[in-house]
C-alpha positions as protocol buffer text, in pm:
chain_id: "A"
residue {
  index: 1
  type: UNK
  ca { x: 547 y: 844 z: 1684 }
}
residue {
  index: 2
  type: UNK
  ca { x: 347 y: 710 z: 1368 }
}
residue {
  index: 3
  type: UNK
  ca { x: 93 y: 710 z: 1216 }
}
residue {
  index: 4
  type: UNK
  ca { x: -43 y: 436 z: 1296 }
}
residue {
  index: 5
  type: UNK
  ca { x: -95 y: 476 z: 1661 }
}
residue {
  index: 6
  type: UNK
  ca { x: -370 y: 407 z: 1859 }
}
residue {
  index: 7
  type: UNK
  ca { x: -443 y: 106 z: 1619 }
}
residue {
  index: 8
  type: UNK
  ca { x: -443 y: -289 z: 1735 }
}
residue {
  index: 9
  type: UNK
  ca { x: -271 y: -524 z: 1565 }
}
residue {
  index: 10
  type: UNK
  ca { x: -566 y: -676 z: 1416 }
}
residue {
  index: 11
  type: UNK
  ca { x: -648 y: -360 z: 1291 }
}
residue {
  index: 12
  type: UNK
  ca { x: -275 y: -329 z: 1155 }
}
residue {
  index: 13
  type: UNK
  ca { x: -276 y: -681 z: 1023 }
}
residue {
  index: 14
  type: UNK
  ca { x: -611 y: -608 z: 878 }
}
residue {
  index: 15
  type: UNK
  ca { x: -487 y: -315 z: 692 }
}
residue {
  index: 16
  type: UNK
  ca { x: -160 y: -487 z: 620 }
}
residue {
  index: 17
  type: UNK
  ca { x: -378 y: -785 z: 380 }
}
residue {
  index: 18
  type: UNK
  ca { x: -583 y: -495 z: 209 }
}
residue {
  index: 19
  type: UNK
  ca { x: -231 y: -321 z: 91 }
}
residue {
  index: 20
  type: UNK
  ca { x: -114 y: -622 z: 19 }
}
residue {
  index: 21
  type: UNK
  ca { x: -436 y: -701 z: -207 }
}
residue {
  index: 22
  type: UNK
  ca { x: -435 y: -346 z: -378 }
}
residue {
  index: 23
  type: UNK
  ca { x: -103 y: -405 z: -472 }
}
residue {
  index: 24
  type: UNK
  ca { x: -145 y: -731 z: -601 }
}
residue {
  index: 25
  type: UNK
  ca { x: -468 y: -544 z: -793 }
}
residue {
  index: 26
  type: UNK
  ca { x: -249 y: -273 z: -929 }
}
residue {
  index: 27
  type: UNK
  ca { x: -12 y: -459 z: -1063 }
}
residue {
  index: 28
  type: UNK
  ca { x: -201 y: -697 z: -1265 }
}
residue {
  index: 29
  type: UNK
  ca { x: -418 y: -359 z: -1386 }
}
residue {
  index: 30
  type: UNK
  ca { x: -711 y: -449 z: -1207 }
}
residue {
  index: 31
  type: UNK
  ca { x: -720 y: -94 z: -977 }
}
residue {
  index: 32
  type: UNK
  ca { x: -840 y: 132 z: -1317 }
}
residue {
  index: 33
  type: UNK
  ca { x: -1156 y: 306 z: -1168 }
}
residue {
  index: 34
  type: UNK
  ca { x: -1388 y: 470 z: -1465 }
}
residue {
  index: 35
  type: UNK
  ca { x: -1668 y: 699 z: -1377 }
}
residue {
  index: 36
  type: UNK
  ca { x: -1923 y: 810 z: -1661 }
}
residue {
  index: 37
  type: UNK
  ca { x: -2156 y: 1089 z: -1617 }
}
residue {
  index: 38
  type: UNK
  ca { x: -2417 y: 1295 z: -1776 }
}
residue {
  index: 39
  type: UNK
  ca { x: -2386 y: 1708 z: -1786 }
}
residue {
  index: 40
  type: UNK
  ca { x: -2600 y: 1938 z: -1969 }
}
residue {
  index: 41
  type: UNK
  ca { x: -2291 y: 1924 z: -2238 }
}
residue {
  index: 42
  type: UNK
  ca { x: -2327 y: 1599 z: -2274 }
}
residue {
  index: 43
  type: UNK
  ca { x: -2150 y: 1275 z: -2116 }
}
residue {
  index: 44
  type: UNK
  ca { x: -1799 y: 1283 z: -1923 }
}
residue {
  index: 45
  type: UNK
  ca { x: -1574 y: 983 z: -1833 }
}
residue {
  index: 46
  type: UNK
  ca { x: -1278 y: 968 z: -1633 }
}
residue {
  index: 47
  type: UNK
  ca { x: -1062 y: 660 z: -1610 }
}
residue {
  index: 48
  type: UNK
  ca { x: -811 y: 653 z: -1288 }
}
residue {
  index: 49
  type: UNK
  ca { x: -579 y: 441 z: -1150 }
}
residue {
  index: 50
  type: UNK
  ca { x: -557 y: 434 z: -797 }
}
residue {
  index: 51
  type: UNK
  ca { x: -245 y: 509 z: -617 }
}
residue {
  index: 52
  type: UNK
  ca { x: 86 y: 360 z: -771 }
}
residue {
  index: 53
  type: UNK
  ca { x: 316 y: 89 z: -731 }
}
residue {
  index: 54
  type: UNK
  ca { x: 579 y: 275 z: -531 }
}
residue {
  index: 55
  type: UNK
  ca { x: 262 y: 435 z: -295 }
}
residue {
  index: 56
  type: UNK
  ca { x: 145 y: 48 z: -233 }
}
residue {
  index: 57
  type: UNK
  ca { x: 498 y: -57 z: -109 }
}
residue {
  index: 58
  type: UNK
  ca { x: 609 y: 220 z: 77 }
}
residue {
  index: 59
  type: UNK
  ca { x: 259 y: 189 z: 315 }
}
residue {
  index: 60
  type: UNK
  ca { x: 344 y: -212 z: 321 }
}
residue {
  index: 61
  type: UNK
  ca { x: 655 y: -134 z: 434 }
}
residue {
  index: 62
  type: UNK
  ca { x: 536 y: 90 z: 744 }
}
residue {
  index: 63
  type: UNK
  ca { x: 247 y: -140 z: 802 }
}
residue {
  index: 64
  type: UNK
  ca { x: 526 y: -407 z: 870 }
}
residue {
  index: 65
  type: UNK
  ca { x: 768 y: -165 z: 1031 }
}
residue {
  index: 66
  type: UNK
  ca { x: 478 y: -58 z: 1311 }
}
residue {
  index: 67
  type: UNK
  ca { x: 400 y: -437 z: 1298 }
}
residue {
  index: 68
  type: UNK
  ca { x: 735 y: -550 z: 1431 }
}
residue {
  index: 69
  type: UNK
  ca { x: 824 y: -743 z: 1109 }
}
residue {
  index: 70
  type: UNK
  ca { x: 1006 y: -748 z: 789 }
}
residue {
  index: 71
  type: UNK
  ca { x: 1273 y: -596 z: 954 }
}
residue {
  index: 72
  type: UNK
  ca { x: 1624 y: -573 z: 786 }
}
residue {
  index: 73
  type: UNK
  ca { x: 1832 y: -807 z: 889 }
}
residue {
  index: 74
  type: UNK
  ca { x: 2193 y: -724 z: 1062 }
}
residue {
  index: 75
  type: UNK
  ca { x: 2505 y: -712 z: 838 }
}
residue {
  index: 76
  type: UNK
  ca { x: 2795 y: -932 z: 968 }
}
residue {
  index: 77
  type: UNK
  ca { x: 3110 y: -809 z: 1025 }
}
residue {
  index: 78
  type: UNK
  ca { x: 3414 y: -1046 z: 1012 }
}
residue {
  index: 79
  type: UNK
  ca { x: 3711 y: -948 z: 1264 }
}
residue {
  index: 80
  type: UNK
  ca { x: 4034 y: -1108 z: 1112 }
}
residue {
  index: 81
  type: UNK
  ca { x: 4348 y: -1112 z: 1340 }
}
């Protein structure tokens, strides 16, 4: 059972080229979020990057998994007699 049951492929393949894309964003720095606000203390900002590198991959990797591809290829195994 995964996660992502109950979802088509499109949907999986759709989700599988927006990982892809926030990964590519995150690691050329372009996933920093900053938020400024006003309080009655005065003004706030928070700067956050979303998710990390290692997060990206590992939901790539099940993306592909539930997919049906990137799978690991076989090792060979030489019989000498």
């Amino acid at each position: 059972m995964s996660v992502f049951d109950g979802m088509s492929q499109a949907q999986l393949r759709a989700a599988l080229a927006s990982a892809q894309a926030a990964l590519i964003d995150l690691q050329m720095g372009r996933s920093i979020v900053s938020l400024s606000y006003a309080q009655g203390d005065g003004s706030k900002s928070v700067t956050r990057k979303m998710g990390t590198v290692g997060e990206c991959t590992a939901l790539i990797l099940q993306l592909q998994r539930a997919l049906g591809i990137g799978r690991p290829r076989r090792s060979i195994g030489f019989v000498f007699r």
